[in-house]
C-alpha positions in Angstrom: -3.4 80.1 22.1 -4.7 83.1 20.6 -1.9 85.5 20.9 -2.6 89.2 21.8 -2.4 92.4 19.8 1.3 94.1 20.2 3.4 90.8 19.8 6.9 91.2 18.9 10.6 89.2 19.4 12.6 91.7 18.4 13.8 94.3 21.5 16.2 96.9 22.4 18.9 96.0 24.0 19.1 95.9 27.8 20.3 99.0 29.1 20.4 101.0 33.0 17.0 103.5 32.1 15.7 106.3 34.0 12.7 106.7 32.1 10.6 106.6 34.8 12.2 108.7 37.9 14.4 111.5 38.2 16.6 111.6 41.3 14.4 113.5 43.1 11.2 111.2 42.5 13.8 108.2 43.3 14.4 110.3 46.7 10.6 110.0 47.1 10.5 106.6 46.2 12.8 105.6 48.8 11.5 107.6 51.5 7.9 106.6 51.6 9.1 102.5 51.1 11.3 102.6 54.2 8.3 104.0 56.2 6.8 100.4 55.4 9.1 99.3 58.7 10.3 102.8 59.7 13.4 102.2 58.3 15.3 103.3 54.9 14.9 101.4 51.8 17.8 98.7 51.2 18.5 97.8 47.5 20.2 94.4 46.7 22.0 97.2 44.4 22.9 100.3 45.8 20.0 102.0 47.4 20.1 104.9 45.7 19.9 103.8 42.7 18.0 100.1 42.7 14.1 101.6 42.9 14.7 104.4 40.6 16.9 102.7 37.4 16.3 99.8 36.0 16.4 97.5 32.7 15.0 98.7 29.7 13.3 95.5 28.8 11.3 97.5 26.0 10.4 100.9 25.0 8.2 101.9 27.6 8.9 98.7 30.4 11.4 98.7 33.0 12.7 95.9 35.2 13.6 96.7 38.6 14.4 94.7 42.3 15.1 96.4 45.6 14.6 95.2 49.0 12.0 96.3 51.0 12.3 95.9 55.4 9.0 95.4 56.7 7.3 94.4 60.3 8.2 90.9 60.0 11.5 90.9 57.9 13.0 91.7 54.4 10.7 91.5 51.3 12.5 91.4 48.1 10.4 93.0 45.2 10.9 92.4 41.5 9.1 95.7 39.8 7.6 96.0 35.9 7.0 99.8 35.5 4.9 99.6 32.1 4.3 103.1 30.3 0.8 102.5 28.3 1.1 106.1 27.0 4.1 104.5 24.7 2.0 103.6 21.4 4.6 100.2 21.7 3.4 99.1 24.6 0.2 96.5 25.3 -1.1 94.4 27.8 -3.3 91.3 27.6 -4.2 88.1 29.0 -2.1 85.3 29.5 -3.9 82.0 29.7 -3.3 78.3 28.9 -5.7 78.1 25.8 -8.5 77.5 28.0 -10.2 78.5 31.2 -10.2 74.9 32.8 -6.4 74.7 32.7 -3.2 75.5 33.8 0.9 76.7 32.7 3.6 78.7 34.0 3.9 82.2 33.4 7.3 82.2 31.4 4.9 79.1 28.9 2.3 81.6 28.6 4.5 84.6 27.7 6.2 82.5 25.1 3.0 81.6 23.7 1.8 84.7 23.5 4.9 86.7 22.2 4.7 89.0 25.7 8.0 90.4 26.7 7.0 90.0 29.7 4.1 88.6 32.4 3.0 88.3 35.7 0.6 85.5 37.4 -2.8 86.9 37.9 -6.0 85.6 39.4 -6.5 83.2 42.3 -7.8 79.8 41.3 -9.3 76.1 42.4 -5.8 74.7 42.8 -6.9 71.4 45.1 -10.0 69.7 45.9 -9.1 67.4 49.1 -12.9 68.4 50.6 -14.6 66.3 47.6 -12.9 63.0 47.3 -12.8 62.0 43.8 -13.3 65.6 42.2 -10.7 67.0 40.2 -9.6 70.5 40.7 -10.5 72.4 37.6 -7.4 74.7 37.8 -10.0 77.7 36.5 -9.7 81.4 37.8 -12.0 82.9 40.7 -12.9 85.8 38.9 -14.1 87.8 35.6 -11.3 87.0 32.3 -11.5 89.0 29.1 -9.4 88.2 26.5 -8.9 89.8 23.3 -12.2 91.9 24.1 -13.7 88.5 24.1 -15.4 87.4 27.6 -14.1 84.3 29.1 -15.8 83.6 32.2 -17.7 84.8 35.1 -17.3 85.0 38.9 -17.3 82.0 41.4 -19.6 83.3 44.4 -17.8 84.8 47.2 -17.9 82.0 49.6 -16.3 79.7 46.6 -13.1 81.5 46.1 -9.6 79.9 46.8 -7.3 82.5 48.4 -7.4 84.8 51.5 -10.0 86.5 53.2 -11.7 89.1 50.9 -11.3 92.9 52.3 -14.9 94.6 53.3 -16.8 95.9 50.7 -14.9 93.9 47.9 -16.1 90.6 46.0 -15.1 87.9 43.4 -16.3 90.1 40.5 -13.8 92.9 41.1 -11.0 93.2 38.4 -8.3 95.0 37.0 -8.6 95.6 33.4 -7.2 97.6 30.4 -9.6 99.0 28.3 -10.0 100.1 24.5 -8.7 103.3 25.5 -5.3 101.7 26.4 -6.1 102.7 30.1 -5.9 100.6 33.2 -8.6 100.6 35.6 -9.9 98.6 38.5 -14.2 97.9 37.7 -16.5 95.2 39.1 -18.2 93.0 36.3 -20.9 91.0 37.4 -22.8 88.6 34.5 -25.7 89.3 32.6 -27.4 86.4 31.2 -31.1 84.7 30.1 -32.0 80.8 29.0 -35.1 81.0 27.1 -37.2 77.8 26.4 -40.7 76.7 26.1 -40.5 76.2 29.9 -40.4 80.1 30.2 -37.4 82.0 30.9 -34.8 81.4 34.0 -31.7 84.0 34.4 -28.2 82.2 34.2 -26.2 81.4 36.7 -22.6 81.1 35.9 -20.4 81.1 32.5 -17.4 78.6 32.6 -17.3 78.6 36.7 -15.7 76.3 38.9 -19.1 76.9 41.0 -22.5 77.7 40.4 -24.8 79.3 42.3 -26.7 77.0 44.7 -29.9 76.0 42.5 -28.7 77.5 39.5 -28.0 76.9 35.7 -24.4 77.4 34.5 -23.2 77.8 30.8 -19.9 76.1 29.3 -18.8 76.9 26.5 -15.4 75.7 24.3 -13.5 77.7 25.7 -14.1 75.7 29.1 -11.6 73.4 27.9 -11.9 69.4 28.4 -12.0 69.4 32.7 -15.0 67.8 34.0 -18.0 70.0 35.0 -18.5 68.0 38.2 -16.6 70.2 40.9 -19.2 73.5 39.3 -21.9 71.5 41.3 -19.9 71.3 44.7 -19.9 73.8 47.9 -22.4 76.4 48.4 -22.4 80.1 47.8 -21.2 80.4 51.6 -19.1 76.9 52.3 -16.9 75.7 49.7 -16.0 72.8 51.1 -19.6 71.7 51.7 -20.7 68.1 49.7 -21.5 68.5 46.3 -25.1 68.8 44.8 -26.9 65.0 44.8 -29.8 67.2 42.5 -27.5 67.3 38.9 -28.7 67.8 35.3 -26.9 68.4 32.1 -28.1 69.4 28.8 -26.4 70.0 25.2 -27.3 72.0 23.4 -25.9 72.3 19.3 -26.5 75.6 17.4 -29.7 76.6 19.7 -31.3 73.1 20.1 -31.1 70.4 22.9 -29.2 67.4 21.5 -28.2 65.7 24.9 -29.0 65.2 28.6 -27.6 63.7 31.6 -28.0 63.2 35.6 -24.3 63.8 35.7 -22.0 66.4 34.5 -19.8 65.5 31.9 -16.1 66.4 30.4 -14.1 66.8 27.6 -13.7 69.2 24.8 -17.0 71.0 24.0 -17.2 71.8 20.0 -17.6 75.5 18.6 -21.1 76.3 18.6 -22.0 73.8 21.4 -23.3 75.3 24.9 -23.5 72.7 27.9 -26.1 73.8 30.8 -25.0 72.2 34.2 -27.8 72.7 37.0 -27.9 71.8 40.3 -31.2 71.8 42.6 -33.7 74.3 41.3 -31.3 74.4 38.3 -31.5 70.7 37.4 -35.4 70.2 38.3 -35.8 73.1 35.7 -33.2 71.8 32.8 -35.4 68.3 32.8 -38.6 69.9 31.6 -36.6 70.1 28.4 -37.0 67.9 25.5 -34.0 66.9 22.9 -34.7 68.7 19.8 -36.3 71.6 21.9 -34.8 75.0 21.0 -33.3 76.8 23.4 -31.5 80.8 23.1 -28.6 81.5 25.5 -27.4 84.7 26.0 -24.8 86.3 28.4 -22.5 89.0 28.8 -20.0 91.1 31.7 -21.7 94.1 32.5 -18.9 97.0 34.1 -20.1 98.8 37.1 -17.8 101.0 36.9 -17.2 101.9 33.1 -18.8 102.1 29.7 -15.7 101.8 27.9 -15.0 97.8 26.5 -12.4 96.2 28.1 -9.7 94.4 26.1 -8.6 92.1 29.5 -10.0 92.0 32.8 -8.1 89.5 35.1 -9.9 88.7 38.8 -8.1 89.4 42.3 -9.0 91.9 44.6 -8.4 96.0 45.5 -6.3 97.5 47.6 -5.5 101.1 46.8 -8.5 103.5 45.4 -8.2 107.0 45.1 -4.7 106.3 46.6 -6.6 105.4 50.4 -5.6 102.0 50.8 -9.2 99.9 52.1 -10.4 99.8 55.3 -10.0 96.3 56.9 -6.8 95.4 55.0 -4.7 92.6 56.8 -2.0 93.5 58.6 -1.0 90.2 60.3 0.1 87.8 58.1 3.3 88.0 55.5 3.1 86.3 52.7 4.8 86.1 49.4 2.5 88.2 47.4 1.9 89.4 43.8 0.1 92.9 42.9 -0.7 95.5 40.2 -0.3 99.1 40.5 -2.4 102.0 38.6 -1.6 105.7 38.3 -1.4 108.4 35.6 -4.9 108.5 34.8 -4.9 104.4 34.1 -1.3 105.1 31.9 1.4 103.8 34.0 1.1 100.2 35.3 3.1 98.8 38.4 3.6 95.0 38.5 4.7 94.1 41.6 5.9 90.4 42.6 7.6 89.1 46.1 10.5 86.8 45.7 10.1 83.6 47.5 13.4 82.8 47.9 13.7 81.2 51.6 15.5 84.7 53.0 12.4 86.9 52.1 10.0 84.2 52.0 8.1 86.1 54.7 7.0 88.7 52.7 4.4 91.6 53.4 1.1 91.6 54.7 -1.9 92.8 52.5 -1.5 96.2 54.2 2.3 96.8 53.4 1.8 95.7 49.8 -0.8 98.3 49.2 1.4 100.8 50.9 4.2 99.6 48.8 2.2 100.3 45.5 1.4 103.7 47.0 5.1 104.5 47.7 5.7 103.3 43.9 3.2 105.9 42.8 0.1 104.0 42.2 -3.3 105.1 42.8 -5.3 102.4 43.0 -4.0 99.1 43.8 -4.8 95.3 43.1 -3.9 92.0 44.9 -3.2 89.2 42.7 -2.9 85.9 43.6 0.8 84.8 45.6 2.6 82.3 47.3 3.9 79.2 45.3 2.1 81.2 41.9 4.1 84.3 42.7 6.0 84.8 39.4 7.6 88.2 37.1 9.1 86.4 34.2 11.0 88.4 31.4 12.4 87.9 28.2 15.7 89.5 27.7 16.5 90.8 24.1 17.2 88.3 21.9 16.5 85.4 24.1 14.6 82.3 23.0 12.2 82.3 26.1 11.0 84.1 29.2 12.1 83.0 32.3 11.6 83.6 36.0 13.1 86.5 37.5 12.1 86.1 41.3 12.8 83.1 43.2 9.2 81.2 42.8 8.5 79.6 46.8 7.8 76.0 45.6 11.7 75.9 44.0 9.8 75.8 40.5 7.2 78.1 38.4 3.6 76.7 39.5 1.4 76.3 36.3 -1.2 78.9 37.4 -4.4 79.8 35.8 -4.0 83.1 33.8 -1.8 86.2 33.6 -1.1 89.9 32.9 1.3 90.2 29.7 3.1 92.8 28.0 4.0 92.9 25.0 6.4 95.5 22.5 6.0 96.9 18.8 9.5 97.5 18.8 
């Protein structure tokens, strides 16, 4: 795997850090939490002094766990309070060398050289609707890495994961752009096939699920998991039958070199695009010819700003403007992950349930984004949870990351991507 910008194995030493809080902020802190249940925050530490000290895991990211009561029991939080003012400090994706894959967290943060990470996006863990399909273990949403884009967006009825909020969709994100701030943004794809067949807009780039009627790009940084489930589902019913209408075409730097009826697998070489269609899609890819030149282009536009983003990772908003959004569930408790923004995008709050079986309740969707609020955060961002709830950490000096919260499967679940943090020092 690639590894990110502001890698390092060499860190302070673990100390008790107050970088963050003074006592009265921690006074604040532990005020609005205990609201969450109308009842005072509890630390697994002394409560006055778990939310507001922590670990000093590296200049600029602290390490924290309190308990937090809520409507339907204890929640115990693990807490990364990352400073991206600290010219030390950087963030980038964590993924498995591919977007059709899957590793734990604590893998991907030694891979990378992070200090530290965090599961991120929700992702097509199972396939028990489509007999005989394999689950492609790919992310839901929108993935930059290194500045480089990854994928696209699944269509809203494809995702994996709970109900989406009003007004939100499977191309929302939280990113961190060239300016070293963290944002939340929307980033839909902007693509074109052009052929001698005329000119059709594209449909997906390295998805799980196309578009019904569509034509969808792969590229190598798919990985080697077949291409079949992409033509599965509709854009309102995932678990509807998959497409009988398939085509495939290679293409090799620009012309057509292949074609099939059925979507393939395997590793796809540098400089090799595969078009899946389905429907519409398919009937359109067979009025092309091997040896037929054909230009592909795509790209992620940002709704929401001009500035490039150096990783985007998918999930969903929960906090803007610090107003949490209308509609948020407030019924069922879950072991949850989520990620914090305030500062003007320069402070980043990683939150992560522990799933041990004594807080294995968690927090609904509504107490988590007042729980990022209470933390400080502005705008706030559900990642994915359950089993793939994971903070792991490297402490100074240590060979490898490892788990910090109690994962709810007894074991780190290899998940899709990640948020990681990584230290000059």
């Amino acid at each position: 795997m690639t590894r990110p910008p502001l890698q390092g194995t060499q860190h302070r030493r673990a100390q008790r850090s107050g970088r963050f809080r003074a006592a009265r902020g921690a006074l604040a802190v532990l005020t609005a939490l205990g609201t969450l249940a109308g009842a005072a925050l509890v630390g697994s530490a002394p409560a006055s002094a778990a939310p507001a000290h922590g670990t000093e895991v590296a200049p600029g990211v602290t390490y924290r766990e309190f308990d937090i009561p809520a409507a339907r029991g204890t929640a115990h939080a693990h807490v990364l309070d990352v400073d991206l003012s600290d010219h030390r400090v950087g963030t980038g994706l964590l993924y498995p060398g591919a977007v059709g894959a899957r590793r734990t967290v604590s893998a991907m943060a030694d891979g990378a050289g992070a200090v530290a990470g965090v599961n991120g996006d929700f992702f097509n863990i199972s396939e028990a609707q489509h007999p005989g399909v394999e689950a492609t273990g790919a992310p839901v949403g929108p993935a930059i890495a290194l500045g480089r884009t990854l994928k696209a967006a699944v269509p809203n009825g494809q995702r994996f994961g709970p109900a989406l909020p009003p007004g939100t969709t499977t191309e929302d994100v939280l990113g961190v752009g060239a300016d070293g701030r963290a944002r939340l943004d929307r980033l839909a794809l902007d693509g074109r096939i052009r052929a001698r067949a005329g000119r059709l807009p594209l449909g997906g780039l390295n998805q799980y699920a196309l578009p019904v009627g569509s034509v969808g790009a792969f590229t190598s940084d798919w990985g080697v998991t077949s291409r079949v489930r992409a033509t599965c589902g509709t854009d309102t019913d995932r678990g509807a039958p998959c497409s009988a209408d398939t085509h495939e075409v290679t293409l090799r730097r620009g012309r057509v070199v292949a074609r099939s009826d059925v979507p393939g697998s395997g590793a796809i070489a540098h400089g090799t695009t595969v078009l899946v269609g389905r429907e519409a899609g398919a009937q359109w890819l067979r009025k092309l010819s091997v040896g037929e030149r054909v230009h592909v282009r795509h790209r992620l536009v940002a709704a929401g700003s001009r500035i490039p983003y150096r990783f985007a990772v998918g999930g969903y908003p929960l906090l803007r403007d610090g107003a949490a959004l209308p509609g948020l569930d407030d019924r069922t408790s879950a072991v949850r992950s989520a990620a914090g923004i305030s500062d003007g995008g320069k402070r980043l709050v990683l939150l992560v349930l522990d799933g041990a079986r004594e807080f294995r309740t968690g927090l609904t969707i509504a107490e988590v984004a007042r729980a990022l609020g209470a933390l400080g955060a502005r705008d706030g961002f559900s990642l994915d949870g359950g089993g793939s709830s994971t903070l792991a950490l490297r402490d100074p000096g240590a060979p490898a990351a490892t788990a910090r919260n109690h994962p709810s499967d007894g074991t780190e679940r290899a998940v899709a991507n990640g948020i990681g943090i990584f230290s000059r020092a």
